[in-house]
C-alpha positions as CSV (number, residue, x, y, z in Angstrom):
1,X,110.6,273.3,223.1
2,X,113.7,275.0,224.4
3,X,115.6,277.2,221.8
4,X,118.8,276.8,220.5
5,X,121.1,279.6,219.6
6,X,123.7,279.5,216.7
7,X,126.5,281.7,215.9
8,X,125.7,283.9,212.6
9,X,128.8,283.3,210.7
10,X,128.5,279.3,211.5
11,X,125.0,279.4,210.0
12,X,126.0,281.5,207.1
13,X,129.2,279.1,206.4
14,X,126.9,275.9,206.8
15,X,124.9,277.6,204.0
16,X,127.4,278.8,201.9
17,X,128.1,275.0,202.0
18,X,125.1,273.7,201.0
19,X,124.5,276.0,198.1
20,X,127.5,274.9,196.6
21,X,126.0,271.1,197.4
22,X,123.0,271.7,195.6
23,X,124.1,272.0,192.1
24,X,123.8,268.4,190.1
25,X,126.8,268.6,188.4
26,X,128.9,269.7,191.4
27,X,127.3,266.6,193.0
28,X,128.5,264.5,190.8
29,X,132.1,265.9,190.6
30,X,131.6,265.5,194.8
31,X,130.8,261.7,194.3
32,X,133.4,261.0,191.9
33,X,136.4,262.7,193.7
34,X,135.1,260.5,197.1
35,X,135.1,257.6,195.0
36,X,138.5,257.9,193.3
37,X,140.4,260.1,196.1
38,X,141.5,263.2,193.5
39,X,140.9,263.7,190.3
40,X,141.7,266.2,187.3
41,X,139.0,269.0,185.4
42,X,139.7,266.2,182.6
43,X,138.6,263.4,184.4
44,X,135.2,265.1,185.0
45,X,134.9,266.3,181.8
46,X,134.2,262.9,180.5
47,X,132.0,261.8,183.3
48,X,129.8,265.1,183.2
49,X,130.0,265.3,179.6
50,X,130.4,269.3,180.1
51,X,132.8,271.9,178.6
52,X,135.9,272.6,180.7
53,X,135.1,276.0,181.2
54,X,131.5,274.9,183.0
55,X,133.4,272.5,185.7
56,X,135.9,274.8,186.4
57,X,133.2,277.2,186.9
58,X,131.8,274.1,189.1
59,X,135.3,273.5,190.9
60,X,135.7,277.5,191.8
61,X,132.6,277.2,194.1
62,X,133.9,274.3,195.5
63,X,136.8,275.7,196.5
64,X,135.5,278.7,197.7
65,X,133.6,277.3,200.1
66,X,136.7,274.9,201.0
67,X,134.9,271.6,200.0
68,X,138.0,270.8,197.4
69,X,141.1,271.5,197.1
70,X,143.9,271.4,194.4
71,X,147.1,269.8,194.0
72,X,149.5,271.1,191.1
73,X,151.8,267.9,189.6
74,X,153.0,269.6,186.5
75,X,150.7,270.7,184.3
76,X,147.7,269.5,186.0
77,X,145.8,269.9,188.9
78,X,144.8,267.1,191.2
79,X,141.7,267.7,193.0
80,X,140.3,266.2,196.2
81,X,137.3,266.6,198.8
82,X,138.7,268.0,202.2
83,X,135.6,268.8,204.2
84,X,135.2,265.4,206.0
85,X,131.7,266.7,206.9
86,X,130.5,267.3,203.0
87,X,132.0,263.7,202.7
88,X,130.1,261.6,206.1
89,X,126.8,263.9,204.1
90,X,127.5,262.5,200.7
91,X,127.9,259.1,202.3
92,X,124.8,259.3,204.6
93,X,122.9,260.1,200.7
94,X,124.3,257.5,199.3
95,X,123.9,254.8,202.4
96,X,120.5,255.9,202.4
97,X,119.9,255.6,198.8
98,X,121.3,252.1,198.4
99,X,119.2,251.0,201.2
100,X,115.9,252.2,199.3
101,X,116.8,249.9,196.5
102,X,118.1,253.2,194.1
């Protein structure tokens, strides 16, 4: 089997990026914000039933690894999934769960 090489820093972003996916509630922040196009720390509050403070904890790493990204309008801030890879992933999981009968 021949070898492939990879580039260290790709291998440690593509990491980066899948620690941030492996959280629960950041998956579910992930889902939501595909399904709706952008939504607000507000928004997921209700849906994750979890303090502010914990998804904006959850929205930080998201950002950091440039999954998300925010849009002020006023007072609030509009998020929305960028990565077009983390989103084709997400929908491969999905596909793949609604195929299984999930």
């Amino acid at each position: 089997m021949k070898s492939i090489n990879f580039d260290k820093n790709f291998l440690e972003d593509n990491a980066e990026i899948f620690k941030a996916l492996g959280h629960p509630s950041r998956l579910c922040i992930l889902y939501n914000l595909v399904d709706k196009e952008e939504g607000t720390v507000s928004e997921m509050q209700h849906c994750l039933n979890e303090p502010q403070s914990t998804i904006s904890q959850h929205i930080g790493k998201l950002k950091s690894v440039g999954i998300i990204k925010g849009e002020r309008n006023g007072t609030e801030i509009k998020y929305r999934v960028v990565n077009e890879k983390v989103k084709a992933v997400l929908k491969i999981i999905r596909n793949e769960r609604i195929k299984n009968g999930e």
